[in-house]
N, C-alpha and C positions, 0 to 999 in steps of 0.2 A: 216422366215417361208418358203422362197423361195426352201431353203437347203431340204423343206421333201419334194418336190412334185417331178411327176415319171421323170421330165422332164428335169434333170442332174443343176438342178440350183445352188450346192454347194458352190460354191465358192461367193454367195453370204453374206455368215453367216460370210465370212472376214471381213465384214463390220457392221455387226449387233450392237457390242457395243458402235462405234465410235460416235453417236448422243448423248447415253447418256454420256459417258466420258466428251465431248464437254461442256453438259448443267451443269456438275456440275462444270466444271472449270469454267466454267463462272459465275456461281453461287457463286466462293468461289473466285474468284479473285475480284467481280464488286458489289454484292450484299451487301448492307448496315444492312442487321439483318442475322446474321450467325446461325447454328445451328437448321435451320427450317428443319420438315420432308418432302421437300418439293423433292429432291432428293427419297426417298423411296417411295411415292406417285408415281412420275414421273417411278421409275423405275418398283413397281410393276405393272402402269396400261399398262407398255409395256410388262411385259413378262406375264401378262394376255392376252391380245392379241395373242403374241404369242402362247404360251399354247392354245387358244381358236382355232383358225384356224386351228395347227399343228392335235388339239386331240377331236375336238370336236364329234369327229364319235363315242366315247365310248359310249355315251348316245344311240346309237341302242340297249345297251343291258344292260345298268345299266342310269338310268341318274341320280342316287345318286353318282355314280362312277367315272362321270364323273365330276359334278360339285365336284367332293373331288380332284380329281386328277388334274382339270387347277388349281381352288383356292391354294392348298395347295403347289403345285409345283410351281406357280409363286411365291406365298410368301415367298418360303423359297429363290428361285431366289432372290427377292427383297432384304431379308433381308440378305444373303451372299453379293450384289452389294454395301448394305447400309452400311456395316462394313468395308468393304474394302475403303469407302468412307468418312470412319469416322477414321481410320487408317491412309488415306490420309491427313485429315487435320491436326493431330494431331504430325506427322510426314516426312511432309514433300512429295512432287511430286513421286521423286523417289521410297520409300517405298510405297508409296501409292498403284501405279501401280504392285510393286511387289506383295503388298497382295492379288491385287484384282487377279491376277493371278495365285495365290497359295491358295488364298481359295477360287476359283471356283472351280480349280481342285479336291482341297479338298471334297468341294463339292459334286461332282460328284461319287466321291470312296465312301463316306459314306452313302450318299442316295441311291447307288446301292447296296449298302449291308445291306440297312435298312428294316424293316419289312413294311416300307410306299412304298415301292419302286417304281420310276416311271420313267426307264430307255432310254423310248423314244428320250426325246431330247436331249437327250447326246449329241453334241457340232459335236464331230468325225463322229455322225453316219449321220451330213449334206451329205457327200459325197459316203454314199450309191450307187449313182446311177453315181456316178464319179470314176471307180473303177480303171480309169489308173491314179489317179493322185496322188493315196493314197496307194500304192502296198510296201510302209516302213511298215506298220500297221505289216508286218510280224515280226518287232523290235518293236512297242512300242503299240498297239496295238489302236481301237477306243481312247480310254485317252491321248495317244500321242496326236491323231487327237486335240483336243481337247484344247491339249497345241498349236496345231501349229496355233489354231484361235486365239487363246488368245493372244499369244506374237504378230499376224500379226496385230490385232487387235488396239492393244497398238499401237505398231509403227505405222501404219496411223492415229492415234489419235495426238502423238506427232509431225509428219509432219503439220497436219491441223492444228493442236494448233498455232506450228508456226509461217504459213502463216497467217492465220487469225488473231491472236491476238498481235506476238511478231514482227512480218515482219522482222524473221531471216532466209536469203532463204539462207545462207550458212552453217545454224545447219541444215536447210532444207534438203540440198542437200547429206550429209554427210547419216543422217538417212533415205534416201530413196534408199541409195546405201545398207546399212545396210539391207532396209528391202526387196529387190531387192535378196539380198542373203538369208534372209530365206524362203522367198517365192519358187526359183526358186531351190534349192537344191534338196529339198523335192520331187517335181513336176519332175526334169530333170532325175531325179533316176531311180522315180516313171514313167516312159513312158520307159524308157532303158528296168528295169524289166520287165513292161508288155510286150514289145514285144518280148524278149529274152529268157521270163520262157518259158523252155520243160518240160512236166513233163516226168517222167519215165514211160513206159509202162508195166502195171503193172493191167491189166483190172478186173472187176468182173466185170458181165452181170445184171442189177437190171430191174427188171420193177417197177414202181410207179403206184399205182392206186388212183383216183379221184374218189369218191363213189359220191358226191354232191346231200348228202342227208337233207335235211332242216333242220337245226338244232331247229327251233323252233317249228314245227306242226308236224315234221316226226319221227327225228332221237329219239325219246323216248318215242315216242307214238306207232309207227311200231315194230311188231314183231322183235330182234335182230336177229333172225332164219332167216328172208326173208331178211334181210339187206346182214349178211352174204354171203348167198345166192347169192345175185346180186354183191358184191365183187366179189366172187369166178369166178361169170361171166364173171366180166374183167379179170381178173388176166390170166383164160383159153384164153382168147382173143391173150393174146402176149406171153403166158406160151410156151417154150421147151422144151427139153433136157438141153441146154446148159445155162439155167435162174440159178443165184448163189442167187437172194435174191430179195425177194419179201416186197414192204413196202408201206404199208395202212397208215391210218391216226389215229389221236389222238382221242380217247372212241369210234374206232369202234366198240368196243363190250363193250355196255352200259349199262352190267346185271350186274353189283356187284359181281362179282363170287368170292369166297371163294377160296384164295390160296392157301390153305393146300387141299384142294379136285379141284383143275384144272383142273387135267386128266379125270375128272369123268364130265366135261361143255360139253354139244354137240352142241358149237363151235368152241369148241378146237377139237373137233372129223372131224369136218367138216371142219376144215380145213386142219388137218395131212389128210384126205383123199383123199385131194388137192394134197397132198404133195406126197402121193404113186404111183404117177404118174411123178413126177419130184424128185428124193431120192436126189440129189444133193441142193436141193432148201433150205434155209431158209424163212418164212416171219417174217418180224417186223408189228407189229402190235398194236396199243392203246386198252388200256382196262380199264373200271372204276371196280376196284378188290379189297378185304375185309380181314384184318387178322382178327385173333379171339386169344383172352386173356383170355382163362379161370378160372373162381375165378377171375380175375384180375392182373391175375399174370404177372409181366414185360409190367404191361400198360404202353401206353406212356400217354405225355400231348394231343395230340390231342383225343385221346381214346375217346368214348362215349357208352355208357352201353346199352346191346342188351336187349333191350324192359325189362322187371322185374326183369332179371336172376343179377346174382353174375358178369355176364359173362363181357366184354366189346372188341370192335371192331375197330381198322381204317379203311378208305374207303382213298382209293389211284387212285389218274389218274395217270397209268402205264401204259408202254412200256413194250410188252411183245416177248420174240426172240423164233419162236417155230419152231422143224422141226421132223421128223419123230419119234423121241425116247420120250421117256414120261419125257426128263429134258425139261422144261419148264424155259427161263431165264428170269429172271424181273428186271425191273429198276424202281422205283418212283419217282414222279417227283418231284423237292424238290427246286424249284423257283416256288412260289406261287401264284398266283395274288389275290393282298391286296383285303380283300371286296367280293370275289368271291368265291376263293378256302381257305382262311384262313380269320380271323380276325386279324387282327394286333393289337400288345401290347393289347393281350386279358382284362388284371387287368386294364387297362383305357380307352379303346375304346367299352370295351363290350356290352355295354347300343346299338351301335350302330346294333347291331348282326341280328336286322329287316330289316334293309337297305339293307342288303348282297345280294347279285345275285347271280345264280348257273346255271352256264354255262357247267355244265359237266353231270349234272342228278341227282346232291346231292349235299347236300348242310349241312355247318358246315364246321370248319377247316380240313383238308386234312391230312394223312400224309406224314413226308416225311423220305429223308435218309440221312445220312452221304455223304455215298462214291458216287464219277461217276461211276457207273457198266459200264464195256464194255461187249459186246458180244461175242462170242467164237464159231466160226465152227468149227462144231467138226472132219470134214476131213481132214482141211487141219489147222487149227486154226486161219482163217483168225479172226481178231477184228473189232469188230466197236461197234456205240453206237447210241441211240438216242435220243438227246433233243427233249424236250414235249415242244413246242408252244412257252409260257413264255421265258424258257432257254435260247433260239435263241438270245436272246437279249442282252445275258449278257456276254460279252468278255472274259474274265479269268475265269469264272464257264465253259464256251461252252470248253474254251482249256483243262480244267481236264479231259475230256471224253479224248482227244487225247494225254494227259502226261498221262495216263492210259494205251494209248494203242492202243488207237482206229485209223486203217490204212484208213479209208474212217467215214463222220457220214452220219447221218440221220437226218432229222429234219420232225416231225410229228405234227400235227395242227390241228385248226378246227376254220377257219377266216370267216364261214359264221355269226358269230355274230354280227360282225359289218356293214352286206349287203355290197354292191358297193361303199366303198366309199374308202376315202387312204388308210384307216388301213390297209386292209390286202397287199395293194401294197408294203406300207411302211413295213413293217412284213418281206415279200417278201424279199424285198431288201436287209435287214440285213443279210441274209443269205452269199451275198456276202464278207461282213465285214471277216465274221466268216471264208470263205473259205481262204481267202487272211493272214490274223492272224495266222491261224493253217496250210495253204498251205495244206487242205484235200479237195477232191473232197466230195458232200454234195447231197443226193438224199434227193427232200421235197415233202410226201406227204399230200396234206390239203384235207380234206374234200369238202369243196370249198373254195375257194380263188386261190389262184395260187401254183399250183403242179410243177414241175421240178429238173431240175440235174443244177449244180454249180461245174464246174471246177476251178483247183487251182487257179490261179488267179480272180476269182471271177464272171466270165463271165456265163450269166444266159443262159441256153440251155434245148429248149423244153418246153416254158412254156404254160401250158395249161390256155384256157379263163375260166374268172369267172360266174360261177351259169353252169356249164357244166362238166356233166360226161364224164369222160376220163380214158385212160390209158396212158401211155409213157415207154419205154425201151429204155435203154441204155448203155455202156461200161462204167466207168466211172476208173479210176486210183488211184490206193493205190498209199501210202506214208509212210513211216516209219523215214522219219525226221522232227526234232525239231525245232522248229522256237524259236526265240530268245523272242519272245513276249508269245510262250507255256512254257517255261522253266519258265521266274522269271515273267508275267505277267503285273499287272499294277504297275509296279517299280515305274515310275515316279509321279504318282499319290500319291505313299505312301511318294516316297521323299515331295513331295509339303506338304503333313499334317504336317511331324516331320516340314518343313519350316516355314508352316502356326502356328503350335503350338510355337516356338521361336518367331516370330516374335508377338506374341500376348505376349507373358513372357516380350520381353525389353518394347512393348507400356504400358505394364503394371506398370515395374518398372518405366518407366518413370515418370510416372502419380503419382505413389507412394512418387517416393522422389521430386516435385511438390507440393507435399499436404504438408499443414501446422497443425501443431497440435493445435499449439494456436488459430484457428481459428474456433475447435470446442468450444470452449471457448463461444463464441459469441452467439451460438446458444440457 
């Protein structure tokens, strides 16, 4: 748990599995009744724990949400530590260790792409706030990270096993040298790069606005007209000639507005009228926005029927790029939050649909989209893009905005949800991840929680305090190359599945031709 607080404790989580690895070797070398769940007990009531400390702040704004998200996420922890431990026995130290390292990884790639999803404690994202020490993330991205605790993990397991149990201090000595080189590779790299990356100079001028409007008594109850308004106030505050883009936060305009009639919102008026005073300017800005499907025609599954009619409608938390011409450019946000903004696996979860929280101003599944849209000025055609809130979190979804295209992002938010507490620090942080991975400078505007700009190496600059209206401007630096982690993403994560999947086929067959036929006989 040490790995998510602001206060660079990362390299803690090196050590996190090593007690349990520990108890179950002991367990399965010394213990006289085998095959008790005593292991899966032991394991789920630690990464309950965990889970509990790291997340327990979601309950500010669901605590059906949250008690779904530690329970459900430590158990499936548990029960991926439990197989890998049951693979262990059945197969021998060696493999053991290999599965348990290949189907966490596993793990981790299919839960983040599951409709449950609960990408927090991803393993990699410990070193958040260790951002010299993890600057390879550009090659293998957070799930590298991930792998490198696992394997170091192991290895100090096998050393203590060792000394403790075998008193072989010259296997000892051997695997400490071993783990001596994967530790320090990584880390020796990682500090060269950090002090060595120049970016290219290559500036746009952004200002970021902090509106920090209370998302629970204000921002949906107050006229969106006076909210606007008092934006437009900051924005004037730091506004020139020479501002290239302006970027608000996630449902600042929290009217539902009808995307096929936009141009006709006098918010959107209101703020191109912003704009005729700076014609160079873009703003990025959030909006909770409405398609319509008439007769029903090309509905989607999230679609829901407009009050009587034939008609039916999505409600989308969008990112909208507006600037003086009446193209209006949108992007949906299409990383979810389970329980909030969508239901998950609607046909078996749906009974739950009462529980649901609506942290945007509407409530019901959301929709979403296929593609990452990037943005397009239309002067000079610089790109960019903006992950909505959620997004941020998710390593190879965030780098599709930038294998699209996108020369700098955006990340847009609204972490007054969860009050003062990690969340939104932890939120924060990731953004580093994401700069370091894609090597794109990153403007974030929250509603509250922490506003700022992230330069390529991941170094957080200008961050404004929490529950405090702000503004901040800044330079920040395009990029138009690829990192090896945006091109093929979580490679190594996908290799661990096809590994994970082989290595469950031979425990299988094994088992298989084990089994006696004449033995159903008996029964």
């Amino acid at each position: 748990s040490l790995g998510w607080t602001q206060w660079g404790l990362g390299l803690f989580v090196l050590l996190g599995f090593v007690p349990l690895l520990l108890i179950f070797y002991n367990d399965l070398k010394y213990s006289e009744t085998k095959n008790k769940p005593k292991i899966f007990i032991w394991a789920w009531l630690s990464f309950l724990v965990w889970n509990s400390i790291t997340s327990y702040w979601i309950y500010h704004s669901t605590l059906f949400g949250a008690i779904a998200a530690i329970f459900f996420s430590s158990l499936f922890m548990a029960s991926v530590f439990w197989l890998a431990m049951f693979v262990w026995k059945k197969a021998g130290l060696r493999i053991g260790l290999i599965s348990f390292v290949s189907f966490w990884l596993s793990f981790e790639l299919l839960f983040m792409n599951s409709q449950i999803s609960w990408p927090w404690l991803i393993l990699g994202n410990a070193f958040a706030n260790n951002i010299s020490l993890v600057q390879w993330y550009e090659f293998v991205g957070h799930l590298g990270g991930s792998l490198w605790v696992l394997m170091i993990n192991v290895l100090i397991f096998l050393i203590v096993k060792d000394l403790i149990f075998n008193k072989e201090r010259s296997s000892c000595l051997k695997k400490s040298v071993f783990l001596a080189i994967v530790f320090l590779i990584p880390i020796t790299y990682s500090f060269i790069r950090y002090y060595t990356y120049v970016e290219r100079l290559n500036p746009v001028d952004i200002i970021v606005i902090q509106p920090n409007i209370d998302p629970y008594n204000e921002k949906f109850a107050r006229p969106a007209s006076e909210q606007i308004s008092d934006m437009i106030s900051l924005m004037n505050s730091k506004a020139d000639e020479n501002v290239d883009f302006v970027v608000a936060p996630e449902t600042a305009m929290p009217t539902g507005m009808w995307e096929d009639e936009i141009n006709d919102d006098k918010n959107i008026k209101s703020l191109r009228s912003f704009l005729s005073a700076y014609p160079n300017a873009n703003i990025i800005i959030g909006a909770d926005t409405r398609s319509i499907y008439w007769n029903g025609k090309n509905k989607t599954e999230t679609a829901r029927r407009l009050g009587k009619t034939e008609d039916f409608y999505d409600l989308y938390n969008t990112a909208l790029m507006i600037d003086t011409s009446l193209d209006v450019q949108i992007y949906h946000k299409s990383k979810l939050v389970p329980g909030v903004e969508m239901m998950p696996y609607p046909k078996v979860l749906g009974f739950l649909g009462d529980f649901a929280v609506d942290l945007g101003g509407m409530s019901g599944s959301h929709g979403v989209q296929k593609e990452r849209t990037v943005f397009i000025r239309k002067n000079d055609e610089i790109k960019t893009a903006a992950a909505i809130c959620y997004e941020s979190v998710y390593g190879e979804f965030f780098a599709e905005f930038v294998k699209n295209g996108a020369l700098f992002m955006c990340i847009i938010t609204n972490d007054g949800w969860w009050e003062n507490t990690p969340g939104h620090r932890q939120h924060k942080s990731f953004a580093s991840l994401r700069a370091i991975e894609t090597r794109r400078s990153i403007a974030r505007s929250a509603n509250t929680g922490i506003s700022c700009f992230v330069n390529q190496r991941g170094d957080i600059l200008q961050a404004t305090n929490w529950w405090q209206k702000d503004v901040i401007r800044a330079e920040i630096n395009l990029n138009n190359k690829l990192t090896i982690y945006t091109k093929y993403g979580d490679f190594l994560a996908r290799m661990s599945l096809v590994i994970s999947g082989l290595l469950l086929l031979v425990l299988l067959s094994r088992m298989l031709m084990k089994y006696k036929p004449e033995e159903t006989n008996k029964l």
